[in-house]
Steps between C-alpha positions, in 0.01 A plus 500: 500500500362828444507623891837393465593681206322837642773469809799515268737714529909556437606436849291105532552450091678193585254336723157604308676313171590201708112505706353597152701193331376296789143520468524427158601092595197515769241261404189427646508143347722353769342310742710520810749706642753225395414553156610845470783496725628161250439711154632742685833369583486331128475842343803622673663205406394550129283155498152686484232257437283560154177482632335468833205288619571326169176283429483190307186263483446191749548242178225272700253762559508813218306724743770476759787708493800442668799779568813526538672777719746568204612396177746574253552511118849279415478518129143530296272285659690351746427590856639411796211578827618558828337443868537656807485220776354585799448319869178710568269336263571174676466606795282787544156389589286791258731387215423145588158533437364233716803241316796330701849586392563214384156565285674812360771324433354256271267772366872727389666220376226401244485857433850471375435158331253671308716814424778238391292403192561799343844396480674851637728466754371622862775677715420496887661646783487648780460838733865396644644496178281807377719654820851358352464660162787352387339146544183619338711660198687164477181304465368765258770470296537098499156500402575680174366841609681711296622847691456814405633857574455650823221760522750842476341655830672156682797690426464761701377352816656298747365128506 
């Protein structure tokens, strides 16, 4: 942020606020590409997610967490998580780990079974509808998310 800062000037005002603005949402805690391109398009739709990488404890095995991509805050203490779904840890063979697909399958839903217990809702979806942010926003918003403001440098640049 600072190099960025040092190349301000009068004439590029405009775009160091809006790069300056945009490194403040970047987040090392996302764990694909798909991640930040999704909180991505849900910040520009005013849906951003509370936390990231939002950890609760396997309730079968205390020393094993288990992560959601996103989560958000619906009123105090109610959360509603959210899941990216991807096809490439089915069916790439490094994210397989030596398991079938159907394996992973198995392994993901009881993932989610043990999520469930915690009784907050879990919102999935996909990279298509990531792509249609108006689906995304819809399922956002059915879900209870509430929305908030647009960040003010959305205003000035062309989405």
């Amino acid at each position: 942020m600072a190099a960025v800062e040092q190349r301000a000037s009068t004439r590029n005002d405009r775009a160091i606020r809006t790069a300056l603005t945009t490194l403040r949402y970047a987040d090392a805690r996302a764990e694909s590409g798909g991640e930040s391109v999704a909180r991505a398009v849900m910040i520009e739709t005013g849906f951003a997610p509370d936390w990231l990488q939002y950890e609760l404890m396997d309730p079968f095995d205390s020393a094993k967490p288990i992560r959601t991509d996103f989560a958000w805050e619906r009123q105090a203490r109610e959360l509603t998580l959210g899941e990216l779904d991807g096809l490439i840890k089915y069916t790439d063979q490094t994210m397989l780990a030596g398991r079938t697909t159907a394996e992973a399958l198995v392994a993901e839903r009881q993932r989610e079974a043990h999520l469930s217990l915690y009784g907050h809702p879990l919102l999935r979806f996909t990279i298509s509808e990531v792509r249609s942010a108006g689906m995304l926003a819809k399922k956002l918003q059915t879900a209870g998310i509430r929305q908030t403001a647009l960040p003010t440098w959305l205003n000035d640049v062309e989405l």
